[in-house]
C-alpha positions in Angstrom: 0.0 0.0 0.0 1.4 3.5 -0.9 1.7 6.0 1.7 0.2 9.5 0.2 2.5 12.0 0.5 2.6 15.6 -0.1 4.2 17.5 -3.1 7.4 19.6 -3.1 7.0 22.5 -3.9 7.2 23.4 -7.6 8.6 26.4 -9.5 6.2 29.2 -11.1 7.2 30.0 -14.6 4.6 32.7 -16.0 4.1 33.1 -19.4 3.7 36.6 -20.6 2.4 37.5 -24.4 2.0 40.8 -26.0 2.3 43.2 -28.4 2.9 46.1 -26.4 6.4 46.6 -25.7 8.1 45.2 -22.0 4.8 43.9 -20.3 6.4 44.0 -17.0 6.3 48.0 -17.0 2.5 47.4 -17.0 2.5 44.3 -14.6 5.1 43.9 -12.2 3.2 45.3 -9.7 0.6 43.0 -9.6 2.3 40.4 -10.4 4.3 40.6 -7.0 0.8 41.4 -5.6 -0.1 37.9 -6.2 3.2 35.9 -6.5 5.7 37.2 -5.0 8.9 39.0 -6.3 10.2 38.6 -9.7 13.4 36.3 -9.6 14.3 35.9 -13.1 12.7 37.3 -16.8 13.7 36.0 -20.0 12.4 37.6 -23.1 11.8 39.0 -25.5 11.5 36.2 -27.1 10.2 35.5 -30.6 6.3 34.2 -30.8 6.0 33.0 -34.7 4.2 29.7 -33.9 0.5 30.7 -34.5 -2.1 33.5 -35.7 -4.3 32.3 -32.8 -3.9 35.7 -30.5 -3.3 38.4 -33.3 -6.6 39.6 -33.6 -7.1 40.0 -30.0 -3.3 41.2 -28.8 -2.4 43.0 -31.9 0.2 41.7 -34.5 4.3 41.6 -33.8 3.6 39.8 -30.1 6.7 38.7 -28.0 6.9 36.0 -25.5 8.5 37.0 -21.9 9.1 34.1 -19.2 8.9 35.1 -15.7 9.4 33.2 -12.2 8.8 34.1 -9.2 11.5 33.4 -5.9 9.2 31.7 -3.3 8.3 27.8 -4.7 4.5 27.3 -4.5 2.2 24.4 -3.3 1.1 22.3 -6.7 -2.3 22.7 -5.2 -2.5 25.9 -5.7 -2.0 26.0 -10.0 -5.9 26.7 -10.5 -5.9 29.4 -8.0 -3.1 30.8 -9.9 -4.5 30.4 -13.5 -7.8 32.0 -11.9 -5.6 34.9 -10.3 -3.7 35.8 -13.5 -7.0 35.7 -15.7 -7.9 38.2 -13.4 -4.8 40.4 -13.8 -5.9 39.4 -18.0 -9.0 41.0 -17.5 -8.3 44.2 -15.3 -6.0 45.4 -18.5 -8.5 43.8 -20.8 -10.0 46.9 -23.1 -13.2 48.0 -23.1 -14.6 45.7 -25.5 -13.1 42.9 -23.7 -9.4 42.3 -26.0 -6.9 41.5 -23.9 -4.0 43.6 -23.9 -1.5 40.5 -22.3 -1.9 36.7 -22.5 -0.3 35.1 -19.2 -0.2 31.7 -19.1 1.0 30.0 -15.5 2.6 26.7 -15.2 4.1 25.3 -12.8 7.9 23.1 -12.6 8.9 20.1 -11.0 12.1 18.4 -11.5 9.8 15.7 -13.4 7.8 17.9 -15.6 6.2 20.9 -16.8 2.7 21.6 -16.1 0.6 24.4 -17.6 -2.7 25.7 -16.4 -5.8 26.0 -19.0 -9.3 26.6 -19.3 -9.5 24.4 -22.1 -11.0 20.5 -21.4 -8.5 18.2 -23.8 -8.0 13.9 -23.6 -4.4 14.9 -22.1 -5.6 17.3 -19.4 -6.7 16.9 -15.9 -9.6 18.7 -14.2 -8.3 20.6 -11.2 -11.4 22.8 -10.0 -13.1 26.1 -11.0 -13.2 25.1 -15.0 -9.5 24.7 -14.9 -7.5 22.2 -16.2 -3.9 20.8 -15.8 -1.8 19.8 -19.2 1.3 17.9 -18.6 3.1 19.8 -21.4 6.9 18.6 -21.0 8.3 16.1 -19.1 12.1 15.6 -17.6 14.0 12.7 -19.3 17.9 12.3 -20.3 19.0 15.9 -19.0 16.1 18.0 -20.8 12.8 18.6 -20.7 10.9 16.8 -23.7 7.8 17.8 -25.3 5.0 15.2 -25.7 2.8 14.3 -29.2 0.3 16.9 -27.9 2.7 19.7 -26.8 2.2 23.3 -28.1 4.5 24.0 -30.5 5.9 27.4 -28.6 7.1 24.9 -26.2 8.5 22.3 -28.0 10.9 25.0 -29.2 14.4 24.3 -28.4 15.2 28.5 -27.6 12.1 27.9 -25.0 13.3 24.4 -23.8 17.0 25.6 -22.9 15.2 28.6 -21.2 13.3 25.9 -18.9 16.6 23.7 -18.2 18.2 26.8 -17.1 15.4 27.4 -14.7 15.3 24.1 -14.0 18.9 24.5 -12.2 17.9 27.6 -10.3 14.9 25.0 -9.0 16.8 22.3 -8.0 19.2 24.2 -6.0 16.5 25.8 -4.1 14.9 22.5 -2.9 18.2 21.5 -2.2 18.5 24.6 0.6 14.8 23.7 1.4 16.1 20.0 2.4 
C-alpha cells in the first residue's frame, strides 16, 4: 500500500504575451501582488508559432518568461490560472481584448505543467473550469515535449530557457532540504 505523501514545492514560470512593448512596466506590480517577487525574466523572445492571439493582442507579439522566488504548493495551480485571468482582465479593453496573455505553469524536477481553461483527452480537471496539461516532461537531462505539446514549447530557444530554470529550481529545494 502506498503511503500519500505531499508534493514539493514546484517552481512558477509565467508566461507573458504581447504586443505592447516590456509587459512587465504594466504588470510587475501586480504580479508581486499575487506571486511574490520577480526572480528571473527572459524575453523578448520571438512568438512566430501561430495567428491564434493576433486579432485580440495585436500583430508583432513577443513572448516574456517570468518566475517568481518563493516555490509554491502544486495545489494551488488553479488558484493561480484563476488569479492571472484576473490580472488578463483588469488590463482587458473595453470591448473585452486583452491587452497580455499570461499563461501559468508550474515546474517540478519531473515535468512541466501548464494551467488551462480548455478540457482536452491529455488534461486533468483541477477545479473552478480549470485544467492541468502535462506539457513537458524531464528525461535524459532535458525537458521533452509530448505528441500533444504546443509548438511554442517544444521550441528548443524555449526548452534551454526551462533547463536553465530548472537549475535555479533544483538548487533551491536543495537549501529547502
Amino acid at each position: 500500500m502506498s503511503v500519500p505523501q505531499g508534493p514539493e514545492p514546484a517552481q512558477l514560470v509565467i508566461s507573458l504575451l504581447s504586443a505592447q512593448g516590456n509587459p512587465l512596466d504594466t504588470l510587475s506590480h501586480d504580479l508581486e501582488a499575487l506571486f511574490g517577487p520577480v526572480e528571473n525574466v527572459f524575453g523578448p523572445l520571438r512568438f512566430d508559432f501561430t495567428t491564434y492571439y493576433d486579432i485580440e493582442l495585436g500583430a508583432g507579439i513577443k513572448r516574456w518568461i517570468v518566475t517568481v522566488q518563493k516555490l509554491v504548493d502544486p495545489a494551488r495551480l488553479a488558484e493561480i490560472k484563476l488569479s492571472s485571468n484576473g490580472v488578463e482582465r483588469k488590463f482587458a479593453s473595453k470591448e473585452g481584448r486583452r491587452q497580455f496573455n499570461l499563461d501559468p505553469g508550474l515546474m517540478t524536477l519531473g515535468n512541466f505543467v501548464l494551467a488551462t481553461g480548455k478540457n482536452n483527452a491529455h488534461r486533468i480537471y483541477l477545479k473552478d473550469g480549470i485544467f492541468a496539461d502535462l506539457t513537458l516532461i524531464f528525461r535524459r537531462a532535458s525537458y521533452r515535449p509530448l505528441e500533444w505539446t504546443y509548438p511554442d514549447y517544444s521550441d528548443s530557444v524555449l526548452i534551454d530557457i526551462l533547463n536553465r530554470i530548472r537549475e535555479t529550481y533544483k538548487q533551491k529545494l536543495e537549501k529547502q532540504r
